[in-house]
C-alpha atoms as an extended CHARMM CRD file, in Angstrom:
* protein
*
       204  EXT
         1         1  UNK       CA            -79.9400000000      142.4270000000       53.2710000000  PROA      1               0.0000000000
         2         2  UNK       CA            -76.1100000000      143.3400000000       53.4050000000  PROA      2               0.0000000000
         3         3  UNK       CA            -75.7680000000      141.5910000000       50.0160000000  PROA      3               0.0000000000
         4         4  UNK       CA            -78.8330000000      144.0210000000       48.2840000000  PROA      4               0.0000000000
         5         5  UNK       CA            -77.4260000000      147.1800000000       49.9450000000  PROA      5               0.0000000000
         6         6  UNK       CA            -73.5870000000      146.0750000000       48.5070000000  PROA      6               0.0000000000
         7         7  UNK       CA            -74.9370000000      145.3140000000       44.7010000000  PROA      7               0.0000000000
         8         8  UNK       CA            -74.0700000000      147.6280000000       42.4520000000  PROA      8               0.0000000000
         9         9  UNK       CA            -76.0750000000      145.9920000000       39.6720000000  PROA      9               0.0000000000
        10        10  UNK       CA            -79.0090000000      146.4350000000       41.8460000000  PROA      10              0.0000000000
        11        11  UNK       CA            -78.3210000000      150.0760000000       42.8960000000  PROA      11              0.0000000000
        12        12  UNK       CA            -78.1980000000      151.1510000000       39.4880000000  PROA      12              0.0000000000
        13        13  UNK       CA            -81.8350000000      150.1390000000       38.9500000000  PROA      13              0.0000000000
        14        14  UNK       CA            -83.1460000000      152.6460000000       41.2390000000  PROA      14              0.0000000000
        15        15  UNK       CA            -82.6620000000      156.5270000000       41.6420000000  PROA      15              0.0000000000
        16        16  UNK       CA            -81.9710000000      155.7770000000       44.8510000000  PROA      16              0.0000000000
        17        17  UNK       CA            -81.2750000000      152.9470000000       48.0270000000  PROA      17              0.0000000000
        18        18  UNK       CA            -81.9270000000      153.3540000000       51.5810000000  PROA      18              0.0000000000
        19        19  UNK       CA            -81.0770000000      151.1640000000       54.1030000000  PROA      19              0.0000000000
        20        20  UNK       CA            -82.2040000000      151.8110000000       58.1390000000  PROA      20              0.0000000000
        21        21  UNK       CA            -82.0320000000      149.0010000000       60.8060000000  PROA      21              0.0000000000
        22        22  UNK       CA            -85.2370000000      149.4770000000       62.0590000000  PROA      22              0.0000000000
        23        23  UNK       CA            -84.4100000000      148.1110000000       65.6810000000  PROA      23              0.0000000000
        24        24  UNK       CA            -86.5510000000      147.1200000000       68.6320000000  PROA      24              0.0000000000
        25        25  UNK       CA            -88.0240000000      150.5500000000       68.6060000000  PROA      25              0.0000000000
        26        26  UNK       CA            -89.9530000000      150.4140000000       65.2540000000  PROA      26              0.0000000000
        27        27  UNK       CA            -89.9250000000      154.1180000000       64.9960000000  PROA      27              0.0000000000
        28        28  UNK       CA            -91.2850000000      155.5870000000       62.4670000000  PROA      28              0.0000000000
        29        29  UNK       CA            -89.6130000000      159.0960000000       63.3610000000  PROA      29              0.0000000000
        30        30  UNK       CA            -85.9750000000      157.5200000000       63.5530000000  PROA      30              0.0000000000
        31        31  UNK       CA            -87.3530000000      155.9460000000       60.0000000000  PROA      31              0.0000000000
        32        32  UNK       CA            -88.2280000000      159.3520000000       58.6550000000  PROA      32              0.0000000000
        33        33  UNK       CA            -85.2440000000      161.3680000000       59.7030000000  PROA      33              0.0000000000
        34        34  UNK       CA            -82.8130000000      158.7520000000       58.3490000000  PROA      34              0.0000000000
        35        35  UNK       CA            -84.9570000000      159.0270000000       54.9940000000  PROA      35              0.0000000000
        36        36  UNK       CA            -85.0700000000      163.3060000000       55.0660000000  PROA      36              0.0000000000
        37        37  UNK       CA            -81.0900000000      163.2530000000       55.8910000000  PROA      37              0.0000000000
        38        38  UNK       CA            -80.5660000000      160.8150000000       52.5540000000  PROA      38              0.0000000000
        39        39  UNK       CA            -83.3370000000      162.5310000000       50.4470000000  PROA      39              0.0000000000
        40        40  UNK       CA            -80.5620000000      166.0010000000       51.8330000000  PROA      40              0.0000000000
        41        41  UNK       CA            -83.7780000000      167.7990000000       52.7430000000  PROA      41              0.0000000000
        42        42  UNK       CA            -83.2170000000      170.8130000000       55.7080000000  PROA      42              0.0000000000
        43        43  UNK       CA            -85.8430000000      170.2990000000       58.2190000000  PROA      43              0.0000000000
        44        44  UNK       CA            -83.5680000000      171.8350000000       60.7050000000  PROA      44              0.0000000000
        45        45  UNK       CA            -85.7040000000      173.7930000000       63.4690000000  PROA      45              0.0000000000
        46        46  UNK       CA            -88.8070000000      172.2990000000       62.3410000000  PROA      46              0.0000000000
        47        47  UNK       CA            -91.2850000000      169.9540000000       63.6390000000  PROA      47              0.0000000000
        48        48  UNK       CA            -94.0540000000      169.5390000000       61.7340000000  PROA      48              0.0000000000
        49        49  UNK       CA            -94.7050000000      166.0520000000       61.5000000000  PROA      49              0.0000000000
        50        50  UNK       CA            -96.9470000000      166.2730000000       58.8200000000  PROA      50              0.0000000000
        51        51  UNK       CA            -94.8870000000      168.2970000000       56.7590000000  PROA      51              0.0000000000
        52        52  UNK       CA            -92.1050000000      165.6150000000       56.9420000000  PROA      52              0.0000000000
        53        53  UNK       CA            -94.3320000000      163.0750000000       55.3030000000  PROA      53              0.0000000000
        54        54  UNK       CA            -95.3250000000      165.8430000000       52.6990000000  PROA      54              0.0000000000
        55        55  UNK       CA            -91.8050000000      166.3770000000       51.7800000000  PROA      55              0.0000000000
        56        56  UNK       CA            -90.6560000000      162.7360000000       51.6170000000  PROA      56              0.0000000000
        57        57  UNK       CA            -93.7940000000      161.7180000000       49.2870000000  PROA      57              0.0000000000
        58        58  UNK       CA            -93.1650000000      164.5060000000       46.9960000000  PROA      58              0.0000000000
        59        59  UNK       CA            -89.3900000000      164.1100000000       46.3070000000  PROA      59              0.0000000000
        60        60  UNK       CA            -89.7580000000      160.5080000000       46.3370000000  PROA      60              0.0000000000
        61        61  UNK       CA            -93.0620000000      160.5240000000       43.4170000000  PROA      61              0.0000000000
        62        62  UNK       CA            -90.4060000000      160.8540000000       40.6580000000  PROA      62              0.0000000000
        63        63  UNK       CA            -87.5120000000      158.8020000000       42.0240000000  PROA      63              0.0000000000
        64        64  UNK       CA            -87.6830000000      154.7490000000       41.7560000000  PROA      64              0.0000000000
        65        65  UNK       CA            -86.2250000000      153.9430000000       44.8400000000  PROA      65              0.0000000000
        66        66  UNK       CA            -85.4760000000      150.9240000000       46.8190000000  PROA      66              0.0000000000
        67        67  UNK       CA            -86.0420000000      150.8910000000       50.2620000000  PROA      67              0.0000000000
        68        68  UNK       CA            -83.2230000000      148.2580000000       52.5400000000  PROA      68              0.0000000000
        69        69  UNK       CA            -85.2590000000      147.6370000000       56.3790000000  PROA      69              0.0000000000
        70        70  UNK       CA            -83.5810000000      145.3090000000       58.7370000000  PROA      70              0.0000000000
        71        71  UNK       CA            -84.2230000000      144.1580000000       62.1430000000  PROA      71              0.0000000000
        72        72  UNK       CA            -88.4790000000      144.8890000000       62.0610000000  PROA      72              0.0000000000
        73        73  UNK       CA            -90.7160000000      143.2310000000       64.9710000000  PROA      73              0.0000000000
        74        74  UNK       CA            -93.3770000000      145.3380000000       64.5840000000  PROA      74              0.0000000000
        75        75  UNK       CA            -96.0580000000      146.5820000000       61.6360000000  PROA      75              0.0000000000
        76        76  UNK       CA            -94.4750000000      149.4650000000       59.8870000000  PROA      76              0.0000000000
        77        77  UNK       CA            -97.1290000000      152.0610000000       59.0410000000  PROA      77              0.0000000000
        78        78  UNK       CA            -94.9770000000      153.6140000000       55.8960000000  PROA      78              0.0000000000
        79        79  UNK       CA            -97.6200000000      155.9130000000       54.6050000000  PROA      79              0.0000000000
        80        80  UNK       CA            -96.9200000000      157.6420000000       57.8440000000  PROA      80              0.0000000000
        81        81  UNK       CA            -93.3070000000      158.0500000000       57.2840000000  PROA      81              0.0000000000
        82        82  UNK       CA            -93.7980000000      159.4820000000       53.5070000000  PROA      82              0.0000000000
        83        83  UNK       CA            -93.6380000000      156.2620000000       51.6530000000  PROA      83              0.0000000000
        84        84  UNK       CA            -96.5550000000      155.7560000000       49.5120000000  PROA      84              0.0000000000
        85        85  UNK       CA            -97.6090000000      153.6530000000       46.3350000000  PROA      85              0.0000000000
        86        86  UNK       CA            -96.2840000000      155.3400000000       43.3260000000  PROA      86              0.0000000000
        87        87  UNK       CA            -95.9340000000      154.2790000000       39.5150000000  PROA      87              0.0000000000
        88        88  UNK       CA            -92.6180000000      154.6590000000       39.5350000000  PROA      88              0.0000000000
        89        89  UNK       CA            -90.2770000000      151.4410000000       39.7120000000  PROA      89              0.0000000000
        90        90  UNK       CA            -89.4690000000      151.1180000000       43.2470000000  PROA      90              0.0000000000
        91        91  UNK       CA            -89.1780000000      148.2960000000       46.2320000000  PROA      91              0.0000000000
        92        92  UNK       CA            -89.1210000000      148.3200000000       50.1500000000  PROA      92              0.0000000000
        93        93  UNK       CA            -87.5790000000      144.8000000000       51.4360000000  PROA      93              0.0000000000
        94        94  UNK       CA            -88.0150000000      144.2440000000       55.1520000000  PROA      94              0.0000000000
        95        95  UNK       CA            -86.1190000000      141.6500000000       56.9890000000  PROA      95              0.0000000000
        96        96  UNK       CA            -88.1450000000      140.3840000000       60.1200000000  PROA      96              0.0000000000
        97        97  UNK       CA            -88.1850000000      137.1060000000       62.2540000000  PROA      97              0.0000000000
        98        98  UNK       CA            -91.3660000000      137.5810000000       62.5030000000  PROA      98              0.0000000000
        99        99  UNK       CA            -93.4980000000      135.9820000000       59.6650000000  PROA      99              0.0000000000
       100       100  UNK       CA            -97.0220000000      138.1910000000       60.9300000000  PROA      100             0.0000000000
       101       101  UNK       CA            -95.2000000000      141.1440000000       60.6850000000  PROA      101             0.0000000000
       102       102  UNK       CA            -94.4880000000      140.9140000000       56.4600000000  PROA      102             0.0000000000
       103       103  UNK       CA            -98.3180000000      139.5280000000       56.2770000000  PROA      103             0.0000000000
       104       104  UNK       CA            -99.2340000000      142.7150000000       58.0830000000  PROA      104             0.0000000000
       105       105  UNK       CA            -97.6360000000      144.7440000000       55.4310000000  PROA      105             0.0000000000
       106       106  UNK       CA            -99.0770000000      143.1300000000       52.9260000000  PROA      106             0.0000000000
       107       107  UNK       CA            -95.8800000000      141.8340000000       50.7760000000  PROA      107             0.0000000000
       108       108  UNK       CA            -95.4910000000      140.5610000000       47.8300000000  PROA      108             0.0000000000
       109       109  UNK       CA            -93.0420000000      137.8350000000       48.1740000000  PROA      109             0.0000000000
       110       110  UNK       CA            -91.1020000000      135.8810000000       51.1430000000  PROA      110             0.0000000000
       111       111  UNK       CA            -87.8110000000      134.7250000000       50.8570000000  PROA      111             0.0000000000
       112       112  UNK       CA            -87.0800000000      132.1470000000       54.3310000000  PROA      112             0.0000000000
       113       113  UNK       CA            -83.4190000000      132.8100000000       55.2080000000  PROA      113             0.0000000000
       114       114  UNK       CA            -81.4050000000      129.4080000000       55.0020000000  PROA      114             0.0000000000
       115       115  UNK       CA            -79.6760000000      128.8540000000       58.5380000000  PROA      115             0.0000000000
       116       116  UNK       CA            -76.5340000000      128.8190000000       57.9750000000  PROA      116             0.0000000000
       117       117  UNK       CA            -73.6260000000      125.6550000000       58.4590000000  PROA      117             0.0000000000
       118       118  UNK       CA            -71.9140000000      125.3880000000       61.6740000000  PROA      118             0.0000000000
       119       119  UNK       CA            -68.7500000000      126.1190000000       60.1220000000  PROA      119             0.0000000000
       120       120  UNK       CA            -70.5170000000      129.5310000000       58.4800000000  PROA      120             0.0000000000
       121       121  UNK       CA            -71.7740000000      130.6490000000       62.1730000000  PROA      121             0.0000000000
       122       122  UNK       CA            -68.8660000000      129.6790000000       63.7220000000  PROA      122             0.0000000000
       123       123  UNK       CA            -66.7200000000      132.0210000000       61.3130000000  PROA      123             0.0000000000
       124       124  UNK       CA            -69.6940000000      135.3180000000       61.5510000000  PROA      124             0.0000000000
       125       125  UNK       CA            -69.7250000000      135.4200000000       65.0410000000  PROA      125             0.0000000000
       126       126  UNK       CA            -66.2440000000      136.3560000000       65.9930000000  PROA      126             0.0000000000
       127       127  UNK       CA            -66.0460000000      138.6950000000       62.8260000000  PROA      127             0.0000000000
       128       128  UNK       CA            -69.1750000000      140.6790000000       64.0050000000  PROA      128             0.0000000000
       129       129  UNK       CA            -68.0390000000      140.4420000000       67.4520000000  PROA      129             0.0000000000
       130       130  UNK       CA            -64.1560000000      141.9710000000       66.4890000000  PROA      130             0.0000000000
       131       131  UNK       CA            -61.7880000000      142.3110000000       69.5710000000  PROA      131             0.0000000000
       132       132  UNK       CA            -63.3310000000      141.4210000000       72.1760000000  PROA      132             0.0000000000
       133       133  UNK       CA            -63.4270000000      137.4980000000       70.8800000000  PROA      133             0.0000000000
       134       134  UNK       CA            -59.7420000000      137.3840000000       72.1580000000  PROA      134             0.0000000000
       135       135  UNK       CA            -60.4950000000      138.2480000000       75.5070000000  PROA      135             0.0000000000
       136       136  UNK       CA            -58.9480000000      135.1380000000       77.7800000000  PROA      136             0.0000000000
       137       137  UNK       CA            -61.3950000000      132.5740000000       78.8780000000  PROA      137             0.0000000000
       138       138  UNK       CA            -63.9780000000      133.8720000000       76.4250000000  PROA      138             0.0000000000
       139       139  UNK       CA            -63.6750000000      130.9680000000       73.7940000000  PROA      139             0.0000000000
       140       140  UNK       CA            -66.1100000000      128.4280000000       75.7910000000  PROA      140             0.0000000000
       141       141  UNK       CA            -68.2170000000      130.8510000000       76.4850000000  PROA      141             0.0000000000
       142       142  UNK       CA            -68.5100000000      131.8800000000       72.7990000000  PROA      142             0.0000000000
       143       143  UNK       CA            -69.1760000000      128.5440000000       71.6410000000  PROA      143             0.0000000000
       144       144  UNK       CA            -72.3810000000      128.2390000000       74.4830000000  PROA      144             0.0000000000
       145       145  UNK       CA            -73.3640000000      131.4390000000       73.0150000000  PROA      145             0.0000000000
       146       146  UNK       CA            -73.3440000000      130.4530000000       69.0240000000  PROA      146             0.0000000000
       147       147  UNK       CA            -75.1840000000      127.7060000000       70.0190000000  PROA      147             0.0000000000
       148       148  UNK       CA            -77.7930000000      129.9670000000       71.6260000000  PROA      148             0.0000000000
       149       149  UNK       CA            -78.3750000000      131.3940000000       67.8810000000  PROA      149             0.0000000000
       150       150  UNK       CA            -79.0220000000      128.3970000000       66.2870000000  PROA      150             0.0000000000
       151       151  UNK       CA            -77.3320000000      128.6940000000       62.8180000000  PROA      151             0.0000000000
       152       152  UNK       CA            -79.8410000000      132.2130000000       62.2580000000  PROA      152             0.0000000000
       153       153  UNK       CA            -77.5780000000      134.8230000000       60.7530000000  PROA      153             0.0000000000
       154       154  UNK       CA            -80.0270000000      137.2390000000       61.5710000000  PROA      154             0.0000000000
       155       155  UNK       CA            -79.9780000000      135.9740000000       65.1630000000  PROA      155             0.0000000000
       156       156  UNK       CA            -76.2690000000      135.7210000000       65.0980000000  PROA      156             0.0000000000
       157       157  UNK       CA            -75.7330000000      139.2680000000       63.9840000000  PROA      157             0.0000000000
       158       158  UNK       CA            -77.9710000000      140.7450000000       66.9260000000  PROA      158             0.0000000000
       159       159  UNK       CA            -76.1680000000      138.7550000000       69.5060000000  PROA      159             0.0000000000
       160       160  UNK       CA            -72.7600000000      139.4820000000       67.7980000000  PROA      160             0.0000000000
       161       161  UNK       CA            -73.7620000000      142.9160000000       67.7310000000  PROA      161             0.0000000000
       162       162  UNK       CA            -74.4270000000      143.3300000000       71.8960000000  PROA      162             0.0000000000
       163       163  UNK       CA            -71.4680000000      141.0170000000       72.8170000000  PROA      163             0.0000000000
       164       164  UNK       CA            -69.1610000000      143.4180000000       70.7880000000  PROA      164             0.0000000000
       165       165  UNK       CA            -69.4980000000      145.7950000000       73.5970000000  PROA      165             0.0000000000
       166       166  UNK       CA            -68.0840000000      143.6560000000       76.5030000000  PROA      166             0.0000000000
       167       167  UNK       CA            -64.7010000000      143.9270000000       77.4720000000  PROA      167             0.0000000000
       168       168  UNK       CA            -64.3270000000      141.6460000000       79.9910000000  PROA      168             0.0000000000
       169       169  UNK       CA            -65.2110000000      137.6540000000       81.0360000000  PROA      169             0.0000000000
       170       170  UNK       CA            -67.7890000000      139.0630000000       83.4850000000  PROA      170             0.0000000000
       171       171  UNK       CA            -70.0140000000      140.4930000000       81.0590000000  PROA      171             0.0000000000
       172       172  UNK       CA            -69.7070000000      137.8020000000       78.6290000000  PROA      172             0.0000000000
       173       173  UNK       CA            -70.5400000000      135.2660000000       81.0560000000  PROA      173             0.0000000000
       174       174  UNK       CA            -74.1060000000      137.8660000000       82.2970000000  PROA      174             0.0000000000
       175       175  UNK       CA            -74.6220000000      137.9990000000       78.5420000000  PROA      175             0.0000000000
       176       176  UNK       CA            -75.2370000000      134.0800000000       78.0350000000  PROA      176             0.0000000000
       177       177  UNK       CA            -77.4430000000      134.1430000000       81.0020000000  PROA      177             0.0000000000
       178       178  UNK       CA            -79.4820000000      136.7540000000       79.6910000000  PROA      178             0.0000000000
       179       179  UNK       CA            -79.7810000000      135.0790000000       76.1930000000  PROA      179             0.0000000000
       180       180  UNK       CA            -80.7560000000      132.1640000000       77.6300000000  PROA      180             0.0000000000
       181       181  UNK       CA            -83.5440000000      133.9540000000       79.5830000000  PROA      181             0.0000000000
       182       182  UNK       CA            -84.5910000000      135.4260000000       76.3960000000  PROA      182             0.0000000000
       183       183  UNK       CA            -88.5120000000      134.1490000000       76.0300000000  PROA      183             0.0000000000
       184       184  UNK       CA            -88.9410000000      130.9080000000       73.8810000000  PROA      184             0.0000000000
       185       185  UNK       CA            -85.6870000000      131.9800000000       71.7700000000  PROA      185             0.0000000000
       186       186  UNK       CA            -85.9070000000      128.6000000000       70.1250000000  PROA      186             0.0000000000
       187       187  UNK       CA            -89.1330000000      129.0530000000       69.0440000000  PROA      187             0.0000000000
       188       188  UNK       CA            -88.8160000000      132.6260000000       67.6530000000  PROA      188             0.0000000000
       189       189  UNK       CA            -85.3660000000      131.7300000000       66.1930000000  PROA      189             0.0000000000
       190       190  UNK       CA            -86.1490000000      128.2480000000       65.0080000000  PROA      190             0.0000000000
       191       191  UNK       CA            -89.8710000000      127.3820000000       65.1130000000  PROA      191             0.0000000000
       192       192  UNK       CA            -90.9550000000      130.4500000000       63.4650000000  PROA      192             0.0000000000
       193       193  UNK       CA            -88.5040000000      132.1760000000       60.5720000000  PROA      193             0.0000000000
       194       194  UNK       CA            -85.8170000000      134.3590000000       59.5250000000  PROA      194             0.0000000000
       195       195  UNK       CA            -87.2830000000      135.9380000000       56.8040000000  PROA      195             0.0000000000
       196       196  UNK       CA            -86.6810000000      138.3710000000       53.7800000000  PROA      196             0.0000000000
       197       197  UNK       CA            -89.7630000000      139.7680000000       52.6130000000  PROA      197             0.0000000000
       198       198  UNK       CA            -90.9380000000      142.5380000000       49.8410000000  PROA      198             0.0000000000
       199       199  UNK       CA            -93.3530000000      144.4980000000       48.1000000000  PROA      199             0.0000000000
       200       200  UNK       CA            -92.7130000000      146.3510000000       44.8650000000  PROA      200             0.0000000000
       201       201  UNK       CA            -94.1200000000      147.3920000000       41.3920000000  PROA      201             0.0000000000
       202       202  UNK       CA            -91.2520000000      145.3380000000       39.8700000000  PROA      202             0.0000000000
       203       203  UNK       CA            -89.3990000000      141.9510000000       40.7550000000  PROA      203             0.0000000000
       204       204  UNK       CA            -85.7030000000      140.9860000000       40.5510000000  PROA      204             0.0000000000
């Protein structure tokens, strides 16, 4: 997902590229405001719900666009937010772990994300997690925490992503726990998939 939103090649096939991590919430509001603030349409004051989707649909229908959306659990009802099916060439490409949830939104294509070499995860983690990797006495408890992720960038970048905000051994050492409390982790990271999935009028 970071490599589509960095390609320039790819950006210049579409009118325009817009990328939201999606989160645990799913919500289609937080989906819909970041789309009206990069669309630069004033809604300011108003709360018309319906009138949001209005105004996304119509300034979208002549724009091939490409739509970037990490991190989805849940079914993502995008005629609600404004996207619809248009003739123009656009894309949406959802990244889930969750192989139901691209089904669900009927896509066109899946694309499994290869876990990655030890020597790969090793090197993402600490660069996602920044400082806080040097803490002292965090090292062993890094490596019990990789392992937790299995090789799954996606998983890895989460992970990386909450540990970056503890600043001392104490949280790092509640953090493994609750990873490892996390319900059947293996299975969501390892049985089921990390998975790339999209649905467009054209391919790549």
């Amino acid at each position: 997902m970071h490599n589509l939103k960095n390609d320039e090649e790819i950006a210049n096939m579409f009118d325009i590229v817009i990328s939201v991590s999606v989160s645990e919430d799913n919500s289609t509001e937080k989906l819909q405001q970041v789309i009206l603030g990069r669309l630069k349409l004033n809604v300011e004051g108003n709360n018309d719900h319906g009138e949001f989707v209005w105004r996304i649909s119509k300034e979208l229908e002549s724009k091939g666009y490409l739509f970037l959306l990490d991190e989805v659990s849940e079914t993502l009802e995008l005629h609600r937010v404004g996207i619809c099916e248009d003739e123009m060439d656009s894309k949406y490409v959802l990244a889930s772990r969750y192989e139901h949830v691209c089904y669900d939104m009927e896509v066109d294509e899946f694309v499994n994300e290869k876990r990655l070499l030890d020597s790969d995860a090793w090197k993402m983690f600490p660069e996602k997690v920044g400082r806080n990797i040097n803490l002292p006495g965090v090292e062993p408890i890094e490596r019990l925490v990789v392992n937790e992720c299995a090789d799954l960038p996606l998983l890895i970048d989460r992970v990386a992503r909450n540990f970056k905000k503890k600043n001392n051994i104490n949280l790092w050492r509640d953090g493994l726990q609750s990873l490892r409390r996390w319900p059947n982790i293996k299975v969501q990271g390892m049985e089921e998939v990390d998975v790339a999935c999209s649905r467009s009028t054209i391919g790549f």
